[in-house]
C-alpha positions in Angstrom: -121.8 -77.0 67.7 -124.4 -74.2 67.6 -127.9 -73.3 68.0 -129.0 -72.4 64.3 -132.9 -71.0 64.2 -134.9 -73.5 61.9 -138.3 -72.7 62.1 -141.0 -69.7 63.5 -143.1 -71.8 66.1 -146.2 -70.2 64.7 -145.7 -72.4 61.9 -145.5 -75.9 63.4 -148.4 -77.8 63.9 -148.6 -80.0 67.2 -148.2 -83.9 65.9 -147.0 -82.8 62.4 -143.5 -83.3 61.3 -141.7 -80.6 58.6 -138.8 -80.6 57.2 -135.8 -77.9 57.6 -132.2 -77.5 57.3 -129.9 -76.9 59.1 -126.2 -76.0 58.0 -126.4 -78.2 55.1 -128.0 -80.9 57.0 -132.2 -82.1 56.6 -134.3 -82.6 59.5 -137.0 -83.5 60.5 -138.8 -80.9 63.3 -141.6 -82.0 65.0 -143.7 -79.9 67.8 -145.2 -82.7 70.7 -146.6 -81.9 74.3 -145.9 -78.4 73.7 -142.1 -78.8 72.6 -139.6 -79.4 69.9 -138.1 -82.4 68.2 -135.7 -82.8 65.6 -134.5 -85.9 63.9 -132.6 -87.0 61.0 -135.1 -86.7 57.9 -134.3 -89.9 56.2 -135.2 -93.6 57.7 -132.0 -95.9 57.6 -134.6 -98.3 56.2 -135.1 -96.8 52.8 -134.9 -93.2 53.4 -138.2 -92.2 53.4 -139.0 -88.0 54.7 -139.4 -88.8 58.5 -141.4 -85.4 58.3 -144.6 -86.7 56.7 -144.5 -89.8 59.5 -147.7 -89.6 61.9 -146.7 -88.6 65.0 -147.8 -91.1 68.4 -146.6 -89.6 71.5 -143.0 -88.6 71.3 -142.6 -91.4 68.3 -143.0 -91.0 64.6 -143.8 -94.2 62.4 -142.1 -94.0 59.0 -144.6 -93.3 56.3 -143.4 -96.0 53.8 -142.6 -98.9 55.9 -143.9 -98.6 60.0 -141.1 -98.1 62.0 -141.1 -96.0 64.9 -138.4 -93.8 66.0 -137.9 -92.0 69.4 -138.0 -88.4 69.4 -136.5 -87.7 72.1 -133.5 -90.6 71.9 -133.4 -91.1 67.7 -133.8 -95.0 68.4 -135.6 -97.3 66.6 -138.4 -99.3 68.2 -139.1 -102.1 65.2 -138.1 -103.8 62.2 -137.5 -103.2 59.3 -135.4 -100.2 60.4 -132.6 -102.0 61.9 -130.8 -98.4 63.5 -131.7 -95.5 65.0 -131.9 -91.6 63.6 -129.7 -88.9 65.2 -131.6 -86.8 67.7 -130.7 -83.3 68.0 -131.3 -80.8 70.9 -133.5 -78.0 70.7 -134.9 -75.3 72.0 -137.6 -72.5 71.5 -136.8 -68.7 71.9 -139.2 -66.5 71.7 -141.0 -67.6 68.6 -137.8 -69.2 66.8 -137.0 -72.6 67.0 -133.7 -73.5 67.3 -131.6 -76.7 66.8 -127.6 -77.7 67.8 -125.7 -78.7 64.8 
């Protein structure tokens, strides 16, 4: 695995989720208390974009049907998601923002 740049930090927007790619692979990147977050993009649930959730805290609540996922851990907190997302690690350098696929 490797750090692959996703994202210029000026572009993020603290509490709102976009969505990037990352050698092939859709994520959802989300900037909260000053740092990073990626997630798998689609809920388990449906697959609804995980990037247009609301972000509360370090959680984002899937737009279409309200469950909340961890940033930090992927896990899910409620029905009717009934699994977690993959959390991936990141990390800010300079003004890129980088995640390990």
């Amino acid at each position: 695995m490797a750090f692959v740049t996703v994202a210029q930090l000026s572009l993020l927007l603290p509490g709102k989720g976009t969505c990037v790619e990352a050698n092939g692979k859709k994520l959802a990147l989300f900037l909260a208390n000053g740092k990073a977050y990626a997630i798998d993009e689609e809920c388990p649930h449906r697959q609804a974009p995980l990037h247009e959730g609301e972000c509360v805290g370090l959680e984002v609540v899937c737009p279409w049907h309200a469950s909340f996922f961890s940033l930090e851990t992927g896990d899910h907190r409620n029905p009717p998601a009934t699994t977690g997302v993959r959390a991936y690690r990141t990390r800010i350098v300079g003004e890129e923002v980088q995640v390990e696929v």
